[in-house]
N, CA, C and O atoms as CSV, one atom per row, in Angstrom:
chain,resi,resn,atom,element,x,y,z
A,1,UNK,N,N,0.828,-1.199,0.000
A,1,UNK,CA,C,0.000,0.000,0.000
A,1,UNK,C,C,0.869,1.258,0.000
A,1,UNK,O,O,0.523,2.306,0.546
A,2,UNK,N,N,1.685,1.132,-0.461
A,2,UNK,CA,C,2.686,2.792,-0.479
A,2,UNK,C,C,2.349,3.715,-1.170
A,2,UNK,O,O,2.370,3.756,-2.401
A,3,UNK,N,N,1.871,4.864,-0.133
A,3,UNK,CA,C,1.287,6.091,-1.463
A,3,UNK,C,C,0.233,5.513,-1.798
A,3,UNK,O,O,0.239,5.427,-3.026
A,4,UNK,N,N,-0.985,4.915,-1.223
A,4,UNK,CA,C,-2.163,4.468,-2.058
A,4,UNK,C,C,-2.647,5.653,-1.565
A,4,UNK,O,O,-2.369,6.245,-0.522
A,5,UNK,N,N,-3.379,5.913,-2.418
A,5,UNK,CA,C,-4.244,6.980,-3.172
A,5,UNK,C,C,-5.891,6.664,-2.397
A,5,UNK,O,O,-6.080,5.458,-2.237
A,6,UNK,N,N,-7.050,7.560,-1.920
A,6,UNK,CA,C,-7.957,6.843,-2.043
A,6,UNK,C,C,-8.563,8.101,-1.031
A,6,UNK,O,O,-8.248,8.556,0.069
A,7,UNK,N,N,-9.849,8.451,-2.282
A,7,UNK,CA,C,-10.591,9.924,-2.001
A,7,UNK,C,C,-11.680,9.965,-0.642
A,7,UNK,O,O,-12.245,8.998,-0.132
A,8,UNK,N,N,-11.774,11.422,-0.239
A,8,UNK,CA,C,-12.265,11.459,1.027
A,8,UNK,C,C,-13.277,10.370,0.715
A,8,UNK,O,O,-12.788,9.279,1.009
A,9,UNK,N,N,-14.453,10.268,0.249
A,9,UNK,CA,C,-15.754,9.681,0.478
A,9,UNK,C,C,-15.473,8.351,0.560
A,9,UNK,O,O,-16.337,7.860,1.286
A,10,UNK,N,N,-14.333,7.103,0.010
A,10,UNK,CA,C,-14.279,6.108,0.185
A,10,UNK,C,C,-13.291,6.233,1.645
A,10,UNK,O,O,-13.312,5.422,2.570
A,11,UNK,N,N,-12.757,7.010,1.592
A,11,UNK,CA,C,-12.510,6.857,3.330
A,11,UNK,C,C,-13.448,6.921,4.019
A,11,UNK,O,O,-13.724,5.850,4.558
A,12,UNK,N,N,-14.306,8.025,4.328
A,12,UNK,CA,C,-15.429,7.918,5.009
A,12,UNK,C,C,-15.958,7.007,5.323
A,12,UNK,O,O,-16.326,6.815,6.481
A,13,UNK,N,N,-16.193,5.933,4.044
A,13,UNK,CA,C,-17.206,4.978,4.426
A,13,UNK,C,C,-16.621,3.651,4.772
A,13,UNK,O,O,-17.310,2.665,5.031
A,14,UNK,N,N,-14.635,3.683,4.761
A,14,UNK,CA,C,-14.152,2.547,4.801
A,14,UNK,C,C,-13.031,2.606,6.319
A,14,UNK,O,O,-12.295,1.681,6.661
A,15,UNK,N,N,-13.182,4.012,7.074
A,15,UNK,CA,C,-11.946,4.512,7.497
A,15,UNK,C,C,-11.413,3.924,8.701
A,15,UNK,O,O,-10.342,4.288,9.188
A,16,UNK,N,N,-12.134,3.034,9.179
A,16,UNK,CA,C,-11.755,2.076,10.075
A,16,UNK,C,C,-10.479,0.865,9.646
A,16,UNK,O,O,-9.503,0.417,10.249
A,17,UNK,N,N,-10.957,0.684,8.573
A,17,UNK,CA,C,-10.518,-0.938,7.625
A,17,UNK,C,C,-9.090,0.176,7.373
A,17,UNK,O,O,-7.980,-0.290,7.632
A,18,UNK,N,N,-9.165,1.209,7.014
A,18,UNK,CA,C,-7.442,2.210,6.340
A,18,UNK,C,C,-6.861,2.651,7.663
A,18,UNK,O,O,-5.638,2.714,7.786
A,19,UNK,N,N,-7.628,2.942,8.605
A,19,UNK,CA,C,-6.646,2.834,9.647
A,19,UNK,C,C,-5.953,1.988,10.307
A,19,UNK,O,O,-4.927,2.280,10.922
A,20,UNK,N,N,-6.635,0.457,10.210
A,20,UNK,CA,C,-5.691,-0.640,10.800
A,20,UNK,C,C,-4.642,-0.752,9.496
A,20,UNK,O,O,-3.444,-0.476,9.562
A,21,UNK,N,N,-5.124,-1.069,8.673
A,21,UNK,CA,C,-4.055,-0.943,7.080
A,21,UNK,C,C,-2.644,-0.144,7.572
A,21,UNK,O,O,-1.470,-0.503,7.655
A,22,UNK,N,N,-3.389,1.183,7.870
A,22,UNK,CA,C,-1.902,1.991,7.657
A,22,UNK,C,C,-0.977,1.588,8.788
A,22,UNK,O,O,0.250,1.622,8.694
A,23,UNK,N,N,-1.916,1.050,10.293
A,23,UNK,CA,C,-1.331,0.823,11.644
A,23,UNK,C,C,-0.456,-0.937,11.226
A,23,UNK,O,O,0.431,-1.468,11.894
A,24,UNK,N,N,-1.050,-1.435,10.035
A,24,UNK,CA,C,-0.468,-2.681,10.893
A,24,UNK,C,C,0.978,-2.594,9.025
A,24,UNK,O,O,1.840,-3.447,8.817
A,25,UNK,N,N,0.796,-1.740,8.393
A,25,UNK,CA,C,2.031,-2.093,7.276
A,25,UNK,C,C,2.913,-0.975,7.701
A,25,UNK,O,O,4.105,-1.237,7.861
A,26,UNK,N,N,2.431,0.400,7.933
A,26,UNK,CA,C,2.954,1.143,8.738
A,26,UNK,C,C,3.210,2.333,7.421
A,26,UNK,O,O,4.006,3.268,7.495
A,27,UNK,N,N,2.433,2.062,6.385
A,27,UNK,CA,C,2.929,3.118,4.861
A,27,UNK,C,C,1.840,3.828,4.704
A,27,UNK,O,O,0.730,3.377,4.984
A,28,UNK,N,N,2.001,4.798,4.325
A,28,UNK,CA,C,1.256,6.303,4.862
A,28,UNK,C,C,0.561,5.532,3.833
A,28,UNK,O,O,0.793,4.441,3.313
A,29,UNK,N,N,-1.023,7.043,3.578
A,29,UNK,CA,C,-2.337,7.112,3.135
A,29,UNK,C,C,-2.352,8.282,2.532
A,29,UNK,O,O,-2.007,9.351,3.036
A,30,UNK,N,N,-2.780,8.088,1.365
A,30,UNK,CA,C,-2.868,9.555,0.681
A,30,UNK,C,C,-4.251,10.088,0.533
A,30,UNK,O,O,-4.744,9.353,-0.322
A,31,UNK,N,N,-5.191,10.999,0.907
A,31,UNK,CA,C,-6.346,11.371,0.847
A,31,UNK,C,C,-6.728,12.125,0.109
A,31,UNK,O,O,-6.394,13.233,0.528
A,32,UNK,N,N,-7.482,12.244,-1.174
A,32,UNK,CA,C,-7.856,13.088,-1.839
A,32,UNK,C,C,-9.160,13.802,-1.951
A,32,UNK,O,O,-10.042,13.148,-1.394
A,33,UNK,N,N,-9.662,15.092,-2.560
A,33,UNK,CA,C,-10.737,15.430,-2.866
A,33,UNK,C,C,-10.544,15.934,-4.338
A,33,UNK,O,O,-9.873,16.925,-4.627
A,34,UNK,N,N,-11.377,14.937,-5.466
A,34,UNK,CA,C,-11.237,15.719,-6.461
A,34,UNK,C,C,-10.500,15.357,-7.162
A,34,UNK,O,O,-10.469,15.821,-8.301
A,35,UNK,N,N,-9.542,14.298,-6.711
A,35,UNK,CA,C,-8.435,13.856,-7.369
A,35,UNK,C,C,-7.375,14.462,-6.823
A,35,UNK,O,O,-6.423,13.685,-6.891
A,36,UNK,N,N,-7.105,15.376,-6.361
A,36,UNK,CA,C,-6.245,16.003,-5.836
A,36,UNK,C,C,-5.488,15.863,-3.979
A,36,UNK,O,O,-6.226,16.154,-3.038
A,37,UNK,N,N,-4.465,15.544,-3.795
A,37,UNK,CA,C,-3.991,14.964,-2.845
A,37,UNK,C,C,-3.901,16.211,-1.618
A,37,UNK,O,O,-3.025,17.076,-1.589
A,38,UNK,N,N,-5.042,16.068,-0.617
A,38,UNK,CA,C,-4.895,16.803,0.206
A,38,UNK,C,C,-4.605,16.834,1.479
A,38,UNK,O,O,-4.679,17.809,2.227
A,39,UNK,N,N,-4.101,15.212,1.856
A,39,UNK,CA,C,-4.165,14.674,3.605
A,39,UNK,C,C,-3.141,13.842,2.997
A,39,UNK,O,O,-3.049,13.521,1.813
A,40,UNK,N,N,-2.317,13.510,4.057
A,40,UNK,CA,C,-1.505,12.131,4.353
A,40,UNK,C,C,-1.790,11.655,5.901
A,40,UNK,O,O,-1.567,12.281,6.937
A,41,UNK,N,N,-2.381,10.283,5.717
A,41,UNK,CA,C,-2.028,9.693,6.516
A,41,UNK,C,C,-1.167,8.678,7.042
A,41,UNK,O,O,-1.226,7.608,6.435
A,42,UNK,N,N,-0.180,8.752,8.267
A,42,UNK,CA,C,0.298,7.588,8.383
A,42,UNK,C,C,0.537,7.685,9.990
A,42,UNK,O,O,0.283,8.553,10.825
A,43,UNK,N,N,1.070,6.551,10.037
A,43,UNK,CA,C,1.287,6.308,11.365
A,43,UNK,C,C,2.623,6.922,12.481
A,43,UNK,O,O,3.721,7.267,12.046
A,44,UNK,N,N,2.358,6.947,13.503
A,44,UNK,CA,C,3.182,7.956,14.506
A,44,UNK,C,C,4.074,7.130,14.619
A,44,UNK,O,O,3.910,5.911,14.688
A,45,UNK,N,N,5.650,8.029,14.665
A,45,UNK,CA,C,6.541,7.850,14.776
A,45,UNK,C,C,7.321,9.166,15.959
A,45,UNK,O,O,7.733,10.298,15.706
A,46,UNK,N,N,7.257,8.192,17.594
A,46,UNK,CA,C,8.018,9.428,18.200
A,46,UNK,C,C,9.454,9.643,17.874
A,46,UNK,O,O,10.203,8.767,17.440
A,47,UNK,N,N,9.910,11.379,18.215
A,47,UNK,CA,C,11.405,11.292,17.928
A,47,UNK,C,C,12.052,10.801,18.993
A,47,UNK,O,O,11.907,11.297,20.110
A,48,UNK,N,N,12.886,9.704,18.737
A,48,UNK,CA,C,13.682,9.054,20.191
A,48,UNK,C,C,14.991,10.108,20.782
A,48,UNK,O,O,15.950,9.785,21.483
A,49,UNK,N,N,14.740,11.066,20.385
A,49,UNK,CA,C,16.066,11.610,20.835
A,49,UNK,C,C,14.967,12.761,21.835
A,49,UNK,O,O,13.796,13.059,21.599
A,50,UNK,N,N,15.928,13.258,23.064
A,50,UNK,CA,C,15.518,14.435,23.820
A,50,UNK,C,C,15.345,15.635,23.329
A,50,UNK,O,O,16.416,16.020,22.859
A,51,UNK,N,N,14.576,16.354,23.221
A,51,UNK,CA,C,14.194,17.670,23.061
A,51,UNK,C,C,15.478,18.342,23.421
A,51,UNK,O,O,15.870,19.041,22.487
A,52,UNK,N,N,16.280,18.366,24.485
A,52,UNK,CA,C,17.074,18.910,25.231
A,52,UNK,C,C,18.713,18.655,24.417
A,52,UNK,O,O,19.567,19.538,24.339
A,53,UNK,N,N,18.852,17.320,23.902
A,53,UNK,CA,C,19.569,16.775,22.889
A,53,UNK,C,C,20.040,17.212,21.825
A,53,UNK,O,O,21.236,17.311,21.553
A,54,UNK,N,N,18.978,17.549,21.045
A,54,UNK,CA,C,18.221,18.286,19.466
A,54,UNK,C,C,19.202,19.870,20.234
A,54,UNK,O,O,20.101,20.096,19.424
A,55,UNK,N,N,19.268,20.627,21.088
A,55,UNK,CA,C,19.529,21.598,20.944
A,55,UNK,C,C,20.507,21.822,21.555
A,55,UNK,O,O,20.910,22.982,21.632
A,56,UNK,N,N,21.283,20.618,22.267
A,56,UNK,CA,C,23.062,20.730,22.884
A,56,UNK,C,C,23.742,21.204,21.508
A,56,UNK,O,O,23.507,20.869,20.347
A,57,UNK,N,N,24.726,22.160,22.089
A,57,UNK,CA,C,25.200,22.585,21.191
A,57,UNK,C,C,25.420,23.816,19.968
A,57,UNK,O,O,26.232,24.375,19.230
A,58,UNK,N,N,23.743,23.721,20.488
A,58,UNK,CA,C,23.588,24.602,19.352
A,58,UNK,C,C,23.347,26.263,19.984
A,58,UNK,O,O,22.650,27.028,19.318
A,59,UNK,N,N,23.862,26.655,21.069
A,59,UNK,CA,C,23.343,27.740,21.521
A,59,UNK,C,C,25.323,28.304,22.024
A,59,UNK,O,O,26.380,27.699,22.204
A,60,UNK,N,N,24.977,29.401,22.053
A,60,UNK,CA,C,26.105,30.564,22.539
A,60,UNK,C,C,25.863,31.467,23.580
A,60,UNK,O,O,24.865,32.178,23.696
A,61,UNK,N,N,27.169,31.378,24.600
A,61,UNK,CA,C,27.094,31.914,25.608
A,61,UNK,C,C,27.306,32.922,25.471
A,61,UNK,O,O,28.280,32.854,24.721
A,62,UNK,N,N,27.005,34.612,25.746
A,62,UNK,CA,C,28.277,35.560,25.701
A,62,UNK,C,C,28.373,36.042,27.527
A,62,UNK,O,O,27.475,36.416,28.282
A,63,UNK,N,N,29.412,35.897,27.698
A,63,UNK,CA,C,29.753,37.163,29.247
A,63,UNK,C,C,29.336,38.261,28.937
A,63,UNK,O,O,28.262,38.555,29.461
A,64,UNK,N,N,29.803,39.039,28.236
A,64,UNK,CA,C,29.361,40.644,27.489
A,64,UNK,C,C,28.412,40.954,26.553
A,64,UNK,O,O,28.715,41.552,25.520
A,65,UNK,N,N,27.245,40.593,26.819
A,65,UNK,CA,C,26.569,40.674,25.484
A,65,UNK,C,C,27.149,42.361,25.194
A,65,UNK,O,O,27.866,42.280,24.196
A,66,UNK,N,N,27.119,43.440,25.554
A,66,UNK,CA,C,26.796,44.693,25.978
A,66,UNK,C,C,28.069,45.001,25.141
A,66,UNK,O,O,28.017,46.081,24.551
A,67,UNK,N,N,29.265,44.230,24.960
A,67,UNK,CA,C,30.783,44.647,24.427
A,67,UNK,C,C,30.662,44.778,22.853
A,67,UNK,O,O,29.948,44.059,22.155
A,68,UNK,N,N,31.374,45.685,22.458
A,68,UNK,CA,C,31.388,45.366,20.152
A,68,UNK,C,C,31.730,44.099,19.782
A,68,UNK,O,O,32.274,43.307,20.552
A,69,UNK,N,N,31.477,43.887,18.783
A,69,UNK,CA,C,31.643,42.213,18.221
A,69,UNK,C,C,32.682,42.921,17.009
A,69,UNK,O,O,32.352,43.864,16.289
A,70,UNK,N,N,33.925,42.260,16.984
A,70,UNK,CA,C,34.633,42.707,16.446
A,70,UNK,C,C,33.875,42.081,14.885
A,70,UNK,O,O,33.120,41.114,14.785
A,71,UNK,N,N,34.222,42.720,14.114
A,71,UNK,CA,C,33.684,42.613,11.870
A,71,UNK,C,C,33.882,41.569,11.893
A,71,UNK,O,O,32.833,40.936,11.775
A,72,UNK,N,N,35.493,40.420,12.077
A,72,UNK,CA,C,35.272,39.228,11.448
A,72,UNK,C,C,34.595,38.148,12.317
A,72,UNK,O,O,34.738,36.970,11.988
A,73,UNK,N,N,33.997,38.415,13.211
A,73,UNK,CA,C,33.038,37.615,14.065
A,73,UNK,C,C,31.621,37.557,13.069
A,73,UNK,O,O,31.006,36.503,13.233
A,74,UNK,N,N,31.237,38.134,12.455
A,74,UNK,CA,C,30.247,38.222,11.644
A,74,UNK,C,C,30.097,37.182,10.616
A,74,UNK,O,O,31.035,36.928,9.861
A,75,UNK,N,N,29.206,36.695,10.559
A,75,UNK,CA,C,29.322,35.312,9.192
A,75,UNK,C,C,28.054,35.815,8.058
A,75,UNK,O,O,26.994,35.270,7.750
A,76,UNK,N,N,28.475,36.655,7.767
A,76,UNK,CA,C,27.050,37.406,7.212
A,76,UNK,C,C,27.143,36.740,5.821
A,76,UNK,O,O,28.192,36.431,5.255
A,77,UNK,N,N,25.302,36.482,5.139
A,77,UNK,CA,C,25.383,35.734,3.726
A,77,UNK,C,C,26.290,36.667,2.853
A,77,UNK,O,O,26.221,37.877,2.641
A,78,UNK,N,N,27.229,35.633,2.382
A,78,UNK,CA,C,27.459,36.245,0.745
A,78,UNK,C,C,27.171,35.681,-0.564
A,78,UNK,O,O,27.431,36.322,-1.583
C-alpha cells in the first residue's frame, strides 16, 4: 500500500478498515478530494532523541553581550 491513493468519500465509508491498514504495514495514506492529494495519513513515529539533545550545542554563551563584536566575528550571507 505505499502512497495508495484513495478519495475522502471512500474513506469515510471505509476509514476504520485504512486505519488498521496503515497501523499494521505502517505506509502512509494519501487522501484526496477531487483527485487532488490533500491529507496524508500515516502512522506515529516518536522522535527518540531528547528535546534537550536536538539543541546541545547549538546555543552561545556571551559574558558581554553589551561589548562590540569585532567585523570578522560576523558570518554574514554572501
Amino acid at each position: 500500500m505505499p502512497n495508495q491513493r484513495v478519495s475522502k468519500s471512500e474513506f469515510r465509508a471505509r476509514a476504520f478498515e485504512f486505519l488498521r491498514r496503515v497501523e499494521s504495514s505502517g505506509e502512509s495514506l494519501i487522501l484526496t478530494d477531487r483527485g487532488r492529494p490533500t491529507l496524508e495519513l500515516r502512522p506515529y513515529q516518536a522522535d527518540a532523541r531528547d528535546p534537550l539533545d536536538i539543541l546541545r550545542g547549538s546555543l552561545l554563551r556571551y559574558d558581554n553581550p553589551m561589548d562590540p563584536v569585532a567585523v570578522h566575528d560576523w558570518e554574514a550571507a554572501r
